[in-house]
C-alpha positions in Angstrom: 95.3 86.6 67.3 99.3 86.7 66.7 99.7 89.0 69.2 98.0 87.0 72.0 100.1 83.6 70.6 103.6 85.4 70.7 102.1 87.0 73.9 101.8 83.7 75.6 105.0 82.6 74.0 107.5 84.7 75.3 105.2 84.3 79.5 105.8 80.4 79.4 109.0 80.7 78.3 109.7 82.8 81.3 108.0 80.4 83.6 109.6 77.8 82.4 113.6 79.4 82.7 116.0 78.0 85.2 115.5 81.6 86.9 112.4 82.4 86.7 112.3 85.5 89.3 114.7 87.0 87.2 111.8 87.7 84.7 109.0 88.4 87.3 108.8 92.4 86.1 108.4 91.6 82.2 106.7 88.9 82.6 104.4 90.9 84.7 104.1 93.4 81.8 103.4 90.5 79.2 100.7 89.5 81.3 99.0 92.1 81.7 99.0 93.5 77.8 98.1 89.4 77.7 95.0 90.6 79.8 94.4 93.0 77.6 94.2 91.4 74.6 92.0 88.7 75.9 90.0 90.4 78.0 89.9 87.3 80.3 87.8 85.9 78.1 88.2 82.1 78.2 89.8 80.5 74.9 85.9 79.4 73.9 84.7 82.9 74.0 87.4 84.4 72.9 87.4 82.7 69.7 84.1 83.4 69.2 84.3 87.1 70.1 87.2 86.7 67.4 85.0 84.8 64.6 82.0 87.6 65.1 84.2 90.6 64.8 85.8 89.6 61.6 82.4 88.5 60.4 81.3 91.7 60.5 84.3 93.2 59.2 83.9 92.1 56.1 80.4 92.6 55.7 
């Protein structure tokens, strides 16, 4: 779950520089391990997905 966070983190705070095309190929990295992480999932689900995997880890 930290990883997505910083993840995000560090892609809006490219979007949101005064040059943003200077970051287009890391933030094009970021994104995709973003993807990655997240599977696309939408926040919901992948919360969820998050809350059943750690309820079976420590069962």
């Amino acid at each position: 779950m930290m990883n997505i966070i910083h993840i995000e983190g560090i892609i809006l705070g490219m979007r949101e520089s005064n040059e943003p095309n200077k970051y287009y190929t890391q933030r094009y990295r970021h994104t995709k391990s973003f993807n990655e992480l997240t599977k696309r999932l939408p926040p919901e689900l992948l919360y969820s997905e998050m809350i059943k995997l750690s309820e079976s880890f420590y069962k």
